[in-house]
N, CA, C and O atoms as a GROMACS GRO file, in nm:
protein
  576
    1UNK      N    1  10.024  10.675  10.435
    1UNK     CA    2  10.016  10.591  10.316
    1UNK      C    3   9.963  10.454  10.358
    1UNK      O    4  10.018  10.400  10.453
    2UNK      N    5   9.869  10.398  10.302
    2UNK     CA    6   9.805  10.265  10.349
    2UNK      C    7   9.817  10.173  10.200
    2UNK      O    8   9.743  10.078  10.172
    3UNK      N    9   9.912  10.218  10.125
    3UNK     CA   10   9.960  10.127  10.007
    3UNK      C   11  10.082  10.148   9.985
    3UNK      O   12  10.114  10.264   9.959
    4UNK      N   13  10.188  10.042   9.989
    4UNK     CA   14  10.329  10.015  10.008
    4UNK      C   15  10.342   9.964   9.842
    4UNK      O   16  10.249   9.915   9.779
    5UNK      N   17  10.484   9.989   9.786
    5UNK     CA   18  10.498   9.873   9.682
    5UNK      C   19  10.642   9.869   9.730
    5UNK      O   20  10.715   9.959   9.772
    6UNK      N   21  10.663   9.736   9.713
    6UNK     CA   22  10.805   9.686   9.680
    6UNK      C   23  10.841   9.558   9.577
    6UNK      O   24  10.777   9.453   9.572
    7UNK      N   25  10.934   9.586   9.513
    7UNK     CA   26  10.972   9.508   9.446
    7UNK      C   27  11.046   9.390   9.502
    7UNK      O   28  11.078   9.390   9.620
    8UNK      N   29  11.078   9.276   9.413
    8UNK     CA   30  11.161   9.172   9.437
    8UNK      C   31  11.179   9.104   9.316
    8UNK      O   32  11.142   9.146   9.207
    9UNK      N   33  11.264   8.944   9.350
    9UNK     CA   34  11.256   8.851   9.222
    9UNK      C   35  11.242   8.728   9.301
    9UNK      O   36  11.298   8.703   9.408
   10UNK      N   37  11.128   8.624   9.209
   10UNK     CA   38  11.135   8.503   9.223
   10UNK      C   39  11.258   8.427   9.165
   10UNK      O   40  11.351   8.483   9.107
   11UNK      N   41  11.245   8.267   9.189
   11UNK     CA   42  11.317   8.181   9.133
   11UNK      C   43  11.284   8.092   9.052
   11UNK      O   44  11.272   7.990   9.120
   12UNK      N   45  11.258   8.066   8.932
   12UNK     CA   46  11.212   7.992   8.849
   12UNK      C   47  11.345   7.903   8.732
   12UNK      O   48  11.364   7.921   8.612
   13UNK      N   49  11.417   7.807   8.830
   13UNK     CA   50  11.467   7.705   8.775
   13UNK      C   51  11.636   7.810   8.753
   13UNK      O   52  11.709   7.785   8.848
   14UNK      N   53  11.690   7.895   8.669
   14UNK     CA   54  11.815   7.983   8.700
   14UNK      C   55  11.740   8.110   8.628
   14UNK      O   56  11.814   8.174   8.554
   15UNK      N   57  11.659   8.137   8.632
   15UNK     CA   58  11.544   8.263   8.585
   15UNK      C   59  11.520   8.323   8.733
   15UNK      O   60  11.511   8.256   8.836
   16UNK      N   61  11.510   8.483   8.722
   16UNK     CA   62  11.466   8.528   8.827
   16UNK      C   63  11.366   8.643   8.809
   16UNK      O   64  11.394   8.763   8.811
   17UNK      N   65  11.263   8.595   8.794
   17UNK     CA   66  11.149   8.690   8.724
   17UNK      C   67  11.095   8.810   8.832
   17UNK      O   68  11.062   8.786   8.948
   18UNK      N   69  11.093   8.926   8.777
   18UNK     CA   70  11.038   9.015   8.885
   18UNK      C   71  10.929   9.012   8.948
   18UNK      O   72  10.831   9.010   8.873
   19UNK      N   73  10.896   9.010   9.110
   19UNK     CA   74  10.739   9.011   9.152
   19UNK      C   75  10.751   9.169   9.222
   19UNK      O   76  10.846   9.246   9.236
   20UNK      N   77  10.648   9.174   9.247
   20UNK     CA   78  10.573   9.321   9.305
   20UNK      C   79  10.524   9.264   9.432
   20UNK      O   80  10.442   9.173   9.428
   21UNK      N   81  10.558   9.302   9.522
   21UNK     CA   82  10.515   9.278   9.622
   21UNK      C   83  10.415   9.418   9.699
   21UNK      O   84  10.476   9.498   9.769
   22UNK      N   85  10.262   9.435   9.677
   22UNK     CA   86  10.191   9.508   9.776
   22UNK      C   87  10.142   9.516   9.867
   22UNK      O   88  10.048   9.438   9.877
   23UNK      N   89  10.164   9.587   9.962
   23UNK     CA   90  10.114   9.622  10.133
   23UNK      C   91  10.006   9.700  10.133
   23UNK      O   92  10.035   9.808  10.083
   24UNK      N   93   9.872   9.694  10.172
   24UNK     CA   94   9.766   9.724  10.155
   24UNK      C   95   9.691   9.703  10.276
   24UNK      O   96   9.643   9.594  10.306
   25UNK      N   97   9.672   9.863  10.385
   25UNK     CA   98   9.604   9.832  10.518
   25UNK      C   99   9.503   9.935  10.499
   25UNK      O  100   9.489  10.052  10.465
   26UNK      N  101   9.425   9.803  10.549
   26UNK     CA  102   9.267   9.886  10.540
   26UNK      C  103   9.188   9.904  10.725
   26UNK      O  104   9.216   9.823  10.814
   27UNK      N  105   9.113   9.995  10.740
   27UNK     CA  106   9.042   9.916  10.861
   27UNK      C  107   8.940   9.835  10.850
   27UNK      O  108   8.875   9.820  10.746
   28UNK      N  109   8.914   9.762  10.987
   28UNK     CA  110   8.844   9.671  11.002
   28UNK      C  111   8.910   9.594  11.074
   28UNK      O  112   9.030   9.622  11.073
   29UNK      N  113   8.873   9.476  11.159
   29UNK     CA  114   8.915   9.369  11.186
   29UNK      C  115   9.080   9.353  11.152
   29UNK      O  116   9.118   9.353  11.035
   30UNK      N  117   9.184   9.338  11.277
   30UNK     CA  118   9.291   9.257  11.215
   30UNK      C  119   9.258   9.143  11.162
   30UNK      O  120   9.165   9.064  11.182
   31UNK      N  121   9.360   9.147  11.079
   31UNK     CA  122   9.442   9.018  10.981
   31UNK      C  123   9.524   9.058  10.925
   31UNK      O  124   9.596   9.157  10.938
   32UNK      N  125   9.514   8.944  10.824
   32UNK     CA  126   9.647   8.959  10.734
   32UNK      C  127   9.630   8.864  10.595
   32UNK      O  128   9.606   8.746  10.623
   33UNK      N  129   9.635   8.888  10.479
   33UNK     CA  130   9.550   8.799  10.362
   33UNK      C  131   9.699   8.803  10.278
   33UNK      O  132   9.783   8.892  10.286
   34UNK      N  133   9.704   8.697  10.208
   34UNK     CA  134   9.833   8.681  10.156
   34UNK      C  135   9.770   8.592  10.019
   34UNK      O  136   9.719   8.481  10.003
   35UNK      N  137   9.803   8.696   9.944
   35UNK     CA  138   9.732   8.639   9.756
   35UNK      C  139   9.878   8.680   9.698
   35UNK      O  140   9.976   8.745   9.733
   36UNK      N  141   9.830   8.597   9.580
   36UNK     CA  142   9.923   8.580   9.458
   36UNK      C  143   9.999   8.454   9.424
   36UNK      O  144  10.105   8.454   9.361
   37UNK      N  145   9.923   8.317   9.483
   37UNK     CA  146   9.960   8.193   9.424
   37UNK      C  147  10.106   8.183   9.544
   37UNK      O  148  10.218   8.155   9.501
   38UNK      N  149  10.090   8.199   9.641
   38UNK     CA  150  10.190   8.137   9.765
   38UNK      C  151  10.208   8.060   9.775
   38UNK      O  152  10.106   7.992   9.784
   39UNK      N  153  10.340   7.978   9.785
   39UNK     CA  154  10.375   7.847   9.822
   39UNK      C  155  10.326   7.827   9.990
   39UNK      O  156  10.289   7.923  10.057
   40UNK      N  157  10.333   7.685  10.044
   40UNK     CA  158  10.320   7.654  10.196
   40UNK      C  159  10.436   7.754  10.275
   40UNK      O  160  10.395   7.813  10.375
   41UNK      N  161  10.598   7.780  10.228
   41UNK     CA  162  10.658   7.851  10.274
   41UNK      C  163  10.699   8.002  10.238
   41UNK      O  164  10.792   8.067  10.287
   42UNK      N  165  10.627   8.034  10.161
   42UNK     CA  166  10.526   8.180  10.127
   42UNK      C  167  10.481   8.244  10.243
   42UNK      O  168  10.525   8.341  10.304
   43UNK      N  169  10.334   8.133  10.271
   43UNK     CA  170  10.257   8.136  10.374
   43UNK      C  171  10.301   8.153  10.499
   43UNK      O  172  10.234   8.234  10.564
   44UNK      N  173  10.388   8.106  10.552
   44UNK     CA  174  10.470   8.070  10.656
   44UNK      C  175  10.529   8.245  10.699
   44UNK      O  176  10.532   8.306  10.806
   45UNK      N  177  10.563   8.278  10.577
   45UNK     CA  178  10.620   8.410  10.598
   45UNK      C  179  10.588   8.526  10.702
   45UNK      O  180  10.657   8.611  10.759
   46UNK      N  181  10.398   8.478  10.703
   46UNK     CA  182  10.327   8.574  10.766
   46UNK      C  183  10.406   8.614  10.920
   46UNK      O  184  10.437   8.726  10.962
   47UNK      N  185  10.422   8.500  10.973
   47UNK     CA  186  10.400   8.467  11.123
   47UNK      C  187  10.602   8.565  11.131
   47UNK      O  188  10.634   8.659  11.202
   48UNK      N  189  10.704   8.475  11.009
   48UNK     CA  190  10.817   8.520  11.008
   48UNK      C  191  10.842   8.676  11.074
   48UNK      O  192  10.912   8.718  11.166
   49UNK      N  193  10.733   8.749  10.964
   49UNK     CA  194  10.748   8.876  10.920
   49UNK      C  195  10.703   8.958  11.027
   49UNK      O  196  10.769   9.056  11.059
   50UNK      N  197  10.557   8.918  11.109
   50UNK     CA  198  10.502   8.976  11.216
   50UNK      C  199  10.626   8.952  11.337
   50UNK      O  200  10.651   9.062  11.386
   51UNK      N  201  10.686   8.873  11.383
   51UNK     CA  202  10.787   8.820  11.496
   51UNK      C  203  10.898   8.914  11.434
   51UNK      O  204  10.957   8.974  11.524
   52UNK      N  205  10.946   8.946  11.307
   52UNK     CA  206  11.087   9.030  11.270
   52UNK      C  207  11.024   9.169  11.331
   52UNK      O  208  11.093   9.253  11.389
   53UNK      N  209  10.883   9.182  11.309
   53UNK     CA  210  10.942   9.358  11.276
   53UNK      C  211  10.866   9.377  11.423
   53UNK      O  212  10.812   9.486  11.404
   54UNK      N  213  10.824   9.333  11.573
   54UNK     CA  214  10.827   9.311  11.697
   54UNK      C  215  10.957   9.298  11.754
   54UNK      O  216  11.008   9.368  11.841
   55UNK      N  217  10.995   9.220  11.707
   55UNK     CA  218  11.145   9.215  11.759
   55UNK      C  219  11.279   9.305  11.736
   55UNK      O  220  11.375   9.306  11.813
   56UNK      N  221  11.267   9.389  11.602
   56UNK     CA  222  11.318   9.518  11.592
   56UNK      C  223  11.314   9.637  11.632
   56UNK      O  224  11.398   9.726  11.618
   57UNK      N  225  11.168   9.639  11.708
   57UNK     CA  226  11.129   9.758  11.775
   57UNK      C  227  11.015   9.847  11.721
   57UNK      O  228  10.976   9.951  11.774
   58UNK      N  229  10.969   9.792  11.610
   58UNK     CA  230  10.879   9.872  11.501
   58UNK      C  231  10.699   9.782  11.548
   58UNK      O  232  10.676   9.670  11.592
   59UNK      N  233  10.634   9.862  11.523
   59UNK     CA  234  10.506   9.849  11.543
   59UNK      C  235  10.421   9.783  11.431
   59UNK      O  236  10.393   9.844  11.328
   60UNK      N  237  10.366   9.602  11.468
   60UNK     CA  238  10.280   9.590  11.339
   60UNK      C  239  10.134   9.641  11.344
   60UNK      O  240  10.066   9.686  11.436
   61UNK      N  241  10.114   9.623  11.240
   61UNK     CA  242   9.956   9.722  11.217
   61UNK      C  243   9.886   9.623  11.269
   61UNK      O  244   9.894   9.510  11.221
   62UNK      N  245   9.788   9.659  11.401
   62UNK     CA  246   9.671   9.641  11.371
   62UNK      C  247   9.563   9.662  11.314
   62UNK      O  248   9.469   9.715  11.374
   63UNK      N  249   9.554   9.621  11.172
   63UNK     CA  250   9.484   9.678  11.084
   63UNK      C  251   9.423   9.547  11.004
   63UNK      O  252   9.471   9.440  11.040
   64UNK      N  253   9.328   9.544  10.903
   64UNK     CA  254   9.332   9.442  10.786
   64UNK      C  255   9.419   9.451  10.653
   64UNK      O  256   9.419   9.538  10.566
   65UNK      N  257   9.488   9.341  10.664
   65UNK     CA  258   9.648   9.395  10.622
   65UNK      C  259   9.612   9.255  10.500
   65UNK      O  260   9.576   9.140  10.525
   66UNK      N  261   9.648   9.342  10.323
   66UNK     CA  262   9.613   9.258  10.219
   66UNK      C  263   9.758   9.265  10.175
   66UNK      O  264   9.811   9.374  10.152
   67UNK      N  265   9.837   9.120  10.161
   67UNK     CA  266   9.944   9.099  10.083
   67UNK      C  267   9.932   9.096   9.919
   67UNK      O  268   9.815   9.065   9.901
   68UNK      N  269   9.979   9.109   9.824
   68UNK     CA  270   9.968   9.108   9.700
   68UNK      C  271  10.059   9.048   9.652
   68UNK      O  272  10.148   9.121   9.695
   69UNK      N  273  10.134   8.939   9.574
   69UNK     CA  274  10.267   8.923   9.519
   69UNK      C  275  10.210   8.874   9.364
   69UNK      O  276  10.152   8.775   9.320
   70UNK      N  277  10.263   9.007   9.303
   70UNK     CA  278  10.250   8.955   9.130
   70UNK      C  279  10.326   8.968   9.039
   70UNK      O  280  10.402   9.064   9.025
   71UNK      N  281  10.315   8.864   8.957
   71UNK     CA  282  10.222   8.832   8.897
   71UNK      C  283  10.169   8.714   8.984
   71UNK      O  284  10.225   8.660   9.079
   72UNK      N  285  10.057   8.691   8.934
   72UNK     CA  286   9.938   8.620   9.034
   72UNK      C  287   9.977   8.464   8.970
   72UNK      O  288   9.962   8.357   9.028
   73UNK      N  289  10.029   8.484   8.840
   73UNK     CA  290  10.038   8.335   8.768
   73UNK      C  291  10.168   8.282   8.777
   73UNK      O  292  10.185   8.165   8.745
   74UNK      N  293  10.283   8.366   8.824
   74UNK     CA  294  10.410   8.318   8.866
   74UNK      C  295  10.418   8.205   9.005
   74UNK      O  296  10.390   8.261   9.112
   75UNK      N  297  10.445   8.090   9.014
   75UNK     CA  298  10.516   8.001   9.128
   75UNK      C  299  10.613   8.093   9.214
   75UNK      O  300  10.718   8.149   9.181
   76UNK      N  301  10.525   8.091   9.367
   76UNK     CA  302  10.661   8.162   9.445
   76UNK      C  303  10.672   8.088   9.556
   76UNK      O  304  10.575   8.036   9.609
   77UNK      N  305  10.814   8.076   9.607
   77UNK     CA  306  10.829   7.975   9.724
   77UNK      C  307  10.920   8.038   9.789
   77UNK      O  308  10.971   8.144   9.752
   78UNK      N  309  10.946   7.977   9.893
   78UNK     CA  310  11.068   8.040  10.007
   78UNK      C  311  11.056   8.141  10.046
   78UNK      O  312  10.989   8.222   9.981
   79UNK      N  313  11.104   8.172  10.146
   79UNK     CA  314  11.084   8.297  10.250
   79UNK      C  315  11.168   8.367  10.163
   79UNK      O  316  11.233   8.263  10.165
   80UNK      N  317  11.232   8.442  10.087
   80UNK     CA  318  11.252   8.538   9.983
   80UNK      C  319  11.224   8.624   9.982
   80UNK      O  320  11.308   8.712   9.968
   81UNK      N  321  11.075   8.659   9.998
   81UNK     CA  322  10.961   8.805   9.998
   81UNK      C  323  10.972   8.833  10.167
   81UNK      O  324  10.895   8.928  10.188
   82UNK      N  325  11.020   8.800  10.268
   82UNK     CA  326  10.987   8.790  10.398
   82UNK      C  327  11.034   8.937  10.407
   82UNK      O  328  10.955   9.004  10.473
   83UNK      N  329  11.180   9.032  10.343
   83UNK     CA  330  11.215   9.119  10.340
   83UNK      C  331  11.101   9.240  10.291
   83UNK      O  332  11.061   9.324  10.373
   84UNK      N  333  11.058   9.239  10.162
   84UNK     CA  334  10.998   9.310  10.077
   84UNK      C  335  10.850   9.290  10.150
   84UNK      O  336  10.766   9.376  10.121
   85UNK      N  337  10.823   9.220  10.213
   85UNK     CA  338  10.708   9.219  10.294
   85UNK      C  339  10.689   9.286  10.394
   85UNK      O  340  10.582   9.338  10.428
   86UNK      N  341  10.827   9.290  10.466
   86UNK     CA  342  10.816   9.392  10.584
   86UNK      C  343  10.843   9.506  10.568
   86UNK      O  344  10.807   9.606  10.631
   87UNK      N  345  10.914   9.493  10.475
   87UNK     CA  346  10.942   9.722  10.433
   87UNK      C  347  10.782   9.764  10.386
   87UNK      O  348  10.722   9.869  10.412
   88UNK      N  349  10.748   9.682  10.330
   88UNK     CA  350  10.598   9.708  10.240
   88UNK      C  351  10.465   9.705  10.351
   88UNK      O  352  10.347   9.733  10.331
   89UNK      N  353  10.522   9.668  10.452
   89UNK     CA  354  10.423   9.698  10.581
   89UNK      C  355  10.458   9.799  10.647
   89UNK      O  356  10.367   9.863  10.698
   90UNK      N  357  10.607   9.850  10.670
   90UNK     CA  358  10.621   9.912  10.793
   90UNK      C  359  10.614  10.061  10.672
   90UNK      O  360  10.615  10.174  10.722
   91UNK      N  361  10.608  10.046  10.532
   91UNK     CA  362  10.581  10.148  10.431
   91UNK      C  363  10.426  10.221  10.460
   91UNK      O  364  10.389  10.326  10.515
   92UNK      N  365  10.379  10.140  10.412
   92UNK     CA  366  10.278  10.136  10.442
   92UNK      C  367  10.197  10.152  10.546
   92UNK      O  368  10.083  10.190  10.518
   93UNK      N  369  10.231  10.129  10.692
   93UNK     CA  370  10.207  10.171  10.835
   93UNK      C  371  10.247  10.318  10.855
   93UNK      O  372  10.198  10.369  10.956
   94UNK      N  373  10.331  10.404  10.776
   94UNK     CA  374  10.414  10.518  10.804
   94UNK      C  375  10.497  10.509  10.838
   94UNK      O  376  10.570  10.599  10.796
   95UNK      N  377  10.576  10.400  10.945
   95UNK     CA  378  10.675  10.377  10.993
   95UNK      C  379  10.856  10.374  10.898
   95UNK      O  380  10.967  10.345  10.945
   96UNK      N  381  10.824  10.410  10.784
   96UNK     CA  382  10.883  10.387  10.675
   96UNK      C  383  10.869  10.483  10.576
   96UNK      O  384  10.760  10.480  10.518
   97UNK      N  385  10.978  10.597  10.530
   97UNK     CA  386  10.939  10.633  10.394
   97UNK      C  387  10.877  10.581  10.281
   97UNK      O  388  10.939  10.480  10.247
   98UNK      N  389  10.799  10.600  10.220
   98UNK     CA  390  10.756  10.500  10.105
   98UNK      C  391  10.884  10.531   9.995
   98UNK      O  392  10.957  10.436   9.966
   99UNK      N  393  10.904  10.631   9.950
   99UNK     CA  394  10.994  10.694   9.880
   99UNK      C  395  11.150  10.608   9.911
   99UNK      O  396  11.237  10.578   9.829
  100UNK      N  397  11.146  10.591  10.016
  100UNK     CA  398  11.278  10.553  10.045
  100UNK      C  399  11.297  10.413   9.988
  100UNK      O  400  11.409  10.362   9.996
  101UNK      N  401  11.207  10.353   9.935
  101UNK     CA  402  11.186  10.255   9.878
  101UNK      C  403  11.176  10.255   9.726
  101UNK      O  404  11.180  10.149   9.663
  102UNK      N  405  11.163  10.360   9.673
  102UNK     CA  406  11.169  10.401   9.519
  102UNK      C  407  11.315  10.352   9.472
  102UNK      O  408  11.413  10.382   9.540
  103UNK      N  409  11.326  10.274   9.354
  103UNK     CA  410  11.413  10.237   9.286
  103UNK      C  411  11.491  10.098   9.387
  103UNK      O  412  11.588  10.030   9.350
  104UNK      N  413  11.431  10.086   9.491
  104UNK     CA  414  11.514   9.942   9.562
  104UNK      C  415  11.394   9.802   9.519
  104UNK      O  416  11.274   9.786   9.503
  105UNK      N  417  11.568   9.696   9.516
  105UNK     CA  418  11.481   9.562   9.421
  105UNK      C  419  11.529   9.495   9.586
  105UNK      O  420  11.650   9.503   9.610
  106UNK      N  421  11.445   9.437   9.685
  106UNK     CA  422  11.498   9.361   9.792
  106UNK      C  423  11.472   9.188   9.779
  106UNK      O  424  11.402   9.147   9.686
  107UNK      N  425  11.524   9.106   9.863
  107UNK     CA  426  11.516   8.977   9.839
  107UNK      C  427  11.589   8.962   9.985
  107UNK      O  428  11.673   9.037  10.034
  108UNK      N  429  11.522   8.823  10.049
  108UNK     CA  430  11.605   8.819  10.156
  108UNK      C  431  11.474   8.735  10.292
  108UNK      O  432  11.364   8.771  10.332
  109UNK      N  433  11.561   8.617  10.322
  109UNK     CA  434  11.443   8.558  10.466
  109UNK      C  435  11.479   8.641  10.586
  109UNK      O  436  11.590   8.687  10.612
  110UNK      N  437  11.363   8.653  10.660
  110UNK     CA  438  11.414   8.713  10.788
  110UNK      C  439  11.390   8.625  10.884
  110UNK      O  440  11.301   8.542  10.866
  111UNK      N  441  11.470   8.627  11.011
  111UNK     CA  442  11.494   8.561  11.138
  111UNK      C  443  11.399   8.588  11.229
  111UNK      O  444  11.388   8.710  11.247
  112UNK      N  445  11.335   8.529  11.286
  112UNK     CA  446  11.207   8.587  11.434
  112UNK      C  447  11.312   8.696  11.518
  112UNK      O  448  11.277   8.791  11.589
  113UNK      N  449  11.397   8.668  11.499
  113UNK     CA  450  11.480   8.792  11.554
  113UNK      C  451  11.470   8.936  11.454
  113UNK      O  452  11.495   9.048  11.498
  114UNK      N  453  11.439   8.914  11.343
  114UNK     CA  454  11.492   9.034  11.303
  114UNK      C  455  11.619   9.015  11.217
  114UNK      O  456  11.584   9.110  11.148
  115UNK      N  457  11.723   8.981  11.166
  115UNK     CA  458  11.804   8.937  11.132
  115UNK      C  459  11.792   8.903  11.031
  115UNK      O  460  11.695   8.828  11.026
  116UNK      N  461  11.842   8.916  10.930
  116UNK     CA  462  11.847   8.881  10.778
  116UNK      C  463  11.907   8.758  10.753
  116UNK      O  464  12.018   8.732  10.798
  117UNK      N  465  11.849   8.684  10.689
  117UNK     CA  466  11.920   8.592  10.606
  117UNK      C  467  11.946   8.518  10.468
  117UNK      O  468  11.860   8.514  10.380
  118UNK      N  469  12.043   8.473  10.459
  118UNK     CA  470  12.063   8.457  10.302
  118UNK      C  471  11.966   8.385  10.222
  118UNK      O  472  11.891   8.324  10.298
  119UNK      N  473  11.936   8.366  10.099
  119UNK     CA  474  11.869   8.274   9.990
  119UNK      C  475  11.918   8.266   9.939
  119UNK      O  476  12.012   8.344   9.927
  120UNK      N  477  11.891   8.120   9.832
  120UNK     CA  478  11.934   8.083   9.709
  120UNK      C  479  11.889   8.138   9.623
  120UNK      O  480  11.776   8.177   9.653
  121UNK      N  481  11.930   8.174   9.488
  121UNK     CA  482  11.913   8.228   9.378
  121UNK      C  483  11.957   8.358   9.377
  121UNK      O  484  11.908   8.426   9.287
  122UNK      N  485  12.038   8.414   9.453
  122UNK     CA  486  12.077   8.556   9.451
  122UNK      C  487  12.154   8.573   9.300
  122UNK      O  488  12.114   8.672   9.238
  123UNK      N  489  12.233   8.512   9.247
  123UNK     CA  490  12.308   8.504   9.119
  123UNK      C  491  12.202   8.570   9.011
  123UNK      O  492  12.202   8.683   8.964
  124UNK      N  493  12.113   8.464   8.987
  124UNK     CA  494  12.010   8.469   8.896
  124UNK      C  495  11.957   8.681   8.909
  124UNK      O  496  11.965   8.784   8.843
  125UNK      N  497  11.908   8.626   9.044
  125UNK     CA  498  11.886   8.809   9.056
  125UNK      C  499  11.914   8.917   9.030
  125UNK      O  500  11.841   9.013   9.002
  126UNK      N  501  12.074   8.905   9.044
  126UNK     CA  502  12.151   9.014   9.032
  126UNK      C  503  12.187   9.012   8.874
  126UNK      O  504  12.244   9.106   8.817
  127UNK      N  505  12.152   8.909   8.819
  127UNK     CA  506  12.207   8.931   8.669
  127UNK      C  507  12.154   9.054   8.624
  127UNK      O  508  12.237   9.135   8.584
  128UNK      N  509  11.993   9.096   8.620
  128UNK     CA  510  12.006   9.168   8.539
  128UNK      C  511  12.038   9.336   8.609
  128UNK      O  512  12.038   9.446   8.555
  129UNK      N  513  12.061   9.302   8.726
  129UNK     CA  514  12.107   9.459   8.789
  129UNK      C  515  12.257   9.491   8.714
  129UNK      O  516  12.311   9.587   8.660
  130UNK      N  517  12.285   9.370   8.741
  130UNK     CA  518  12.475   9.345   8.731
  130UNK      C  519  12.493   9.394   8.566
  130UNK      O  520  12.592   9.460   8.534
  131UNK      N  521  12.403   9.359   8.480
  131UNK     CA  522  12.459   9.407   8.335
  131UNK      C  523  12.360   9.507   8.280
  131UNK      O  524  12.351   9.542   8.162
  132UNK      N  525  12.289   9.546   8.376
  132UNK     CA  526  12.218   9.665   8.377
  132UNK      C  527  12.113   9.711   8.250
  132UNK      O  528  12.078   9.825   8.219
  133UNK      N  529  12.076   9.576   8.187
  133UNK     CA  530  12.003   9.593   8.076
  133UNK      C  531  11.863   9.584   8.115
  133UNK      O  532  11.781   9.635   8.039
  134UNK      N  533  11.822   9.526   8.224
  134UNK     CA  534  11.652   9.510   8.250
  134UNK      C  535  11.611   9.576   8.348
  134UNK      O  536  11.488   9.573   8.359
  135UNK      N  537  11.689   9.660   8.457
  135UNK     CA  538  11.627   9.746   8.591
  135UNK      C  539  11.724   9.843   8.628
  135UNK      O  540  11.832   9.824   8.685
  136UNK      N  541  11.683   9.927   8.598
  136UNK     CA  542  11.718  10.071   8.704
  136UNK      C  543  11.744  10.019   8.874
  136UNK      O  544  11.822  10.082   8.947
  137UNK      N  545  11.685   9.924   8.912
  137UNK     CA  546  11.666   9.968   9.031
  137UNK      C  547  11.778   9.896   9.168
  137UNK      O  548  11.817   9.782   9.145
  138UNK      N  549  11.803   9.932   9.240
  138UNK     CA  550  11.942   9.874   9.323
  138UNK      C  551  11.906   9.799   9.393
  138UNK      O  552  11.809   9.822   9.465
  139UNK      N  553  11.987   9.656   9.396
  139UNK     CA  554  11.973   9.572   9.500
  139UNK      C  555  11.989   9.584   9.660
  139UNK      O  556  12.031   9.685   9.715
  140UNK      N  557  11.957   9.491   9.714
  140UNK     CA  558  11.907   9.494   9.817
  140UNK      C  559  11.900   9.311   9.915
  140UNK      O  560  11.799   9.246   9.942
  141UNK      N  561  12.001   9.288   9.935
  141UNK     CA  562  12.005   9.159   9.962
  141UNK      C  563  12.100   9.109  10.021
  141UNK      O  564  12.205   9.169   9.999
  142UNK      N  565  12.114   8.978  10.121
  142UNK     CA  566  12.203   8.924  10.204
  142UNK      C  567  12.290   8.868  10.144
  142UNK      O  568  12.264   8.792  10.051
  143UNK      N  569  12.453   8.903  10.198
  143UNK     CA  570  12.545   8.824  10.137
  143UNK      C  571  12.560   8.681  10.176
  143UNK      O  572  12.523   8.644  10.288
  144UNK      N  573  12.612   8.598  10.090
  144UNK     CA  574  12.560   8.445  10.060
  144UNK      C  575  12.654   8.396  10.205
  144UNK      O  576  12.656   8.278  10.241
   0.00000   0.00000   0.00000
């Protein structure tokens, strides 16, 4: 599979709007392209995400590797997606069921170690899992 999806939620003020996060490896030339209106610590994520999943033991692609986070017109900041970024690579690499990812909503910074860590806005997030009116789908996230 050389197309990953994972879900997540941004933070927009106590709103936590859903993004899509896609993993998309093509050949050609490594890299790594990161679209969908990224904040500076968005961006930052890249380097996060490549050092987590090295340091876990998992293999990053050398490949040309296209990030996606949409909606394209939503504000996204904080390492947040750093989680949903790396399942959506190592999905996408094979290293990962894709399936196993069906119905999971993740959120969460990761450590150059590998290591999860907490964010703000988890509340907002879980609202609508928690009263179960807007997503099927199960969380996935660090306790505060």
């Amino acid at each position: 599979m050389s197309l990953a999806i994972v879900h997540s939620r941004a933070q927009v003020g106590v709103e936590a709007p859903g993004v899509t996060v896609e993993a998309h490896l093509a050949n050609g030339l490594p890299s790594l392209t990161l679209v969908g209106l990224p904040e500076t610590a968005v961006k930052e994520s890249k380097d996060r995400v490549r050092s987590a999943i090295l340091n876990s033991g998992f293999e990053f692609p050398a490949r040309r590797i296209t990030l996606n986070l949409a909606p394209a017109d939503l504000p996204k900041d904080g390492g947040r997606f750093d989680l949903a970024i790396a399942l959506g690579l190592l999905a996408a690499n094979g290293q990962l069921a894709g399936t196993s990812l069906d119905g999971l909503e993740c959120l969460g910074e990761l450590a150059l170690s590998g290591a999860l860590r907490p964010v703000q806005g988890v509340l907002p997030a879980a609202a609508p899992w928690w009263c179960r009116r807007r997503t099927p789908k199960k969380p996935a996230w660090p306790a505060a």
